[in-house]
C-alpha positions as CSV (number, residue, x, y, z in Angstrom):
1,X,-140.5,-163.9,15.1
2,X,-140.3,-164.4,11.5
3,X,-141.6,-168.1,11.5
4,X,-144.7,-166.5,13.5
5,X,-145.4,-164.1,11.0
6,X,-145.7,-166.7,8.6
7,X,-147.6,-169.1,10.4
8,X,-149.9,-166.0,10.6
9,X,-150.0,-165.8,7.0
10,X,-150.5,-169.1,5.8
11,X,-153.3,-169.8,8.7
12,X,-155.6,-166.8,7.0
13,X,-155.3,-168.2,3.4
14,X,-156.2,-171.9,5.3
15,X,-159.5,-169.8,6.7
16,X,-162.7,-169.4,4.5
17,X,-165.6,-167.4,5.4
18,X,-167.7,-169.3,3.5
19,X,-169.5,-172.3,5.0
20,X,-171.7,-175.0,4.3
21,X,-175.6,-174.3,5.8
22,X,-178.1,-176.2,5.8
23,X,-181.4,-174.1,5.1
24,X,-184.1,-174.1,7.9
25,X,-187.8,-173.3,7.3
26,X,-188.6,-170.8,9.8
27,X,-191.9,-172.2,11.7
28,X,-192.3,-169.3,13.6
29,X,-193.1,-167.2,10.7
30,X,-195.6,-170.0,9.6
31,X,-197.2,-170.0,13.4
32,X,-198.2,-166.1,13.0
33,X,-199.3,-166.6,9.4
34,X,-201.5,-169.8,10.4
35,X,-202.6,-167.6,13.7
36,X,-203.7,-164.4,11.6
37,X,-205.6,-166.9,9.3
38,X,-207.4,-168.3,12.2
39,X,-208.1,-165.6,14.0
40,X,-209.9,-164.0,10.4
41,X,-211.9,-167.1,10.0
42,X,-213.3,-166.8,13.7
43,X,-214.5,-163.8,13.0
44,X,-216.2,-164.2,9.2
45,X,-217.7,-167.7,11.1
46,X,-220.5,-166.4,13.5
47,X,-221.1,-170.0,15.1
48,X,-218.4,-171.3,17.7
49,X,-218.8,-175.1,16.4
50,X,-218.0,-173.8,13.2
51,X,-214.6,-171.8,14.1
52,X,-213.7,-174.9,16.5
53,X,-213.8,-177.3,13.3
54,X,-211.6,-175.2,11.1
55,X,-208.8,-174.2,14.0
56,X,-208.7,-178.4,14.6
57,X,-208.5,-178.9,10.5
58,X,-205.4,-176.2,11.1
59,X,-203.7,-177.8,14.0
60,X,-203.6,-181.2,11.9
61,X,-202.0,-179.1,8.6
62,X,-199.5,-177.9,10.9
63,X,-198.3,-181.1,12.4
64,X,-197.6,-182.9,8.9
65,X,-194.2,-181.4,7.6
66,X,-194.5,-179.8,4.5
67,X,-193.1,-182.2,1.6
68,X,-189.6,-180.6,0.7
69,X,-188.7,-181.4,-3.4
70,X,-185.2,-181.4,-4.1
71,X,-185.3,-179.8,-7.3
72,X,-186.4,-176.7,-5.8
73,X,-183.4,-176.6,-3.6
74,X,-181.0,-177.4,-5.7
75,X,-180.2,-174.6,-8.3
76,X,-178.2,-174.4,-11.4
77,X,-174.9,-172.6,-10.7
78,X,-174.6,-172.8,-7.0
79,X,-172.7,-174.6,-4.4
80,X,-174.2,-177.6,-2.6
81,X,-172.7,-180.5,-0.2
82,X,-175.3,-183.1,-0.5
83,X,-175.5,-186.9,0.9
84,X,-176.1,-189.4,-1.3
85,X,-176.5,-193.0,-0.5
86,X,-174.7,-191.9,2.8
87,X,-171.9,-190.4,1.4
88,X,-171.2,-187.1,1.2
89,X,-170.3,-184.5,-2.1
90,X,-169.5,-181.1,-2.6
91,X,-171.1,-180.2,-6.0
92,X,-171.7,-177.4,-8.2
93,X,-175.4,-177.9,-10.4
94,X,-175.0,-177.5,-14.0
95,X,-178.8,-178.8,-14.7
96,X,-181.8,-180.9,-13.8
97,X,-182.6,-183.9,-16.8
98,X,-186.3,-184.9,-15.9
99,X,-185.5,-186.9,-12.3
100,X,-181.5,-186.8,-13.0
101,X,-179.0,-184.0,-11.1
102,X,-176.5,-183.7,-13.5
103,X,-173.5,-182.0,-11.5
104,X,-169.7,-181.6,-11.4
105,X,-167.4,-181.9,-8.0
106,X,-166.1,-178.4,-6.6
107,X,-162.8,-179.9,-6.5
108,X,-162.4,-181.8,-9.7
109,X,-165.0,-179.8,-12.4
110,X,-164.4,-182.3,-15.3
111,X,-165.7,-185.0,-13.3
112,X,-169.4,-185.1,-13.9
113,X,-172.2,-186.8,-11.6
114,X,-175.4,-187.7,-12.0
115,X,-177.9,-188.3,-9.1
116,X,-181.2,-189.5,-9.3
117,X,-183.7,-187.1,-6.8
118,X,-184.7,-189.8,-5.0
119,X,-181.0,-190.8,-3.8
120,X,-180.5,-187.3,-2.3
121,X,-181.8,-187.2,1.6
122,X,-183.2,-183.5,1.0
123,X,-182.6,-182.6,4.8
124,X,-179.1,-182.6,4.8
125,X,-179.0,-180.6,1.6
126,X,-176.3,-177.3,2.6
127,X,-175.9,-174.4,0.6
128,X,-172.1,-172.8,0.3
129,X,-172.4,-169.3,2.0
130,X,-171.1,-166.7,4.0
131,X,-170.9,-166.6,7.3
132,X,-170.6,-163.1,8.7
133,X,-170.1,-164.1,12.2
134,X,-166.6,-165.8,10.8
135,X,-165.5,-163.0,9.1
136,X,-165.9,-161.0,12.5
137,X,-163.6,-163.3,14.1
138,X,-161.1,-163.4,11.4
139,X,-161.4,-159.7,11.4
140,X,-160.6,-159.5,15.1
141,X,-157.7,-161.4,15.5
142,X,-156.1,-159.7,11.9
143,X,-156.7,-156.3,14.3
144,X,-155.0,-158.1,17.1
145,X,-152.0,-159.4,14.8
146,X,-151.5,-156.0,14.0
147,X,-151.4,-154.5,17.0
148,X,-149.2,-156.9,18.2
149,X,-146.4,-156.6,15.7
150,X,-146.3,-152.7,16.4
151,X,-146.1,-153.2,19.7
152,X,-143.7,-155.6,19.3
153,X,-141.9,-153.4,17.1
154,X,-142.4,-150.4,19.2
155,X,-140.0,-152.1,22.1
């Protein structure tokens, strides 16, 4: 019983709510935003040729992906696992120089590195944060533990 209890222990200190995510862009949001707009120009355009030329000129904005720049993404101060060159690195941003990420690894801070943008594939940048649907599981099963050991006790 007592070995269980520790196992117990030890496995919540091994368990982090906080997980690495990789930030989507919501394209439904930009489908009712690019609707609304259409829908206003249709009716400021009295010709139909005219309102068929501009929702055409919209459809083609919407199918090229939006460029996504790195240093936007990448703050000073936060937690990021990047891939660079195919490998991957948990990093904390200290600053940008001009093209250069200048950054230090989570696990070993006086180790600094330095990334040029173009090295960093920008779609598999993740940010570190937390994930609440985690935290409802860890919450669950510390409830159950619990209950557990007093019924345990209780017999």
């Amino acid at each position: 019983m007592q070995k269980n209890l520790y196992l117990i222990i030890i496995s919540f200190f091994l368990v982090s709510c906080y997980t690495y995510q990789v930030k989507k862009v919501d394209a439904s949001t930009d489908n009712k935003k690019e609707s609304k707009k259409r829908a206003g120009l249709a009716n400021a355009i009295p010709t139909q040729a005219e309102s068929i030329s501009t929702e055409s000129q919209n459809l083609s904005v919407q199918q090229t992906p939006a460029p996504v720049n790195v240093q936007e993404k990448l703050i000073p101060g936060k937690n990021f696992k990047i891939d660079v060159d195919g490998k991957s690195y948990k990093i904390i941003v200290d600053k940008w120089e001009s093209d250069s990420l200048v950054a230090h690894a989570v696990s070993n801070p006086k180790k600094i590195l330095k990334f040029h943008k173009g090295q960093i594939n920008s779609e598999k940048i993740a940010e570190k944060r937390f994930s609440q649907p985690i935290a409802d599981i860890i919450t669950v099963l510390a409830y159950a533990g619990i209950g557990v050991l007093i019924w345990s006790i209780v017999r």
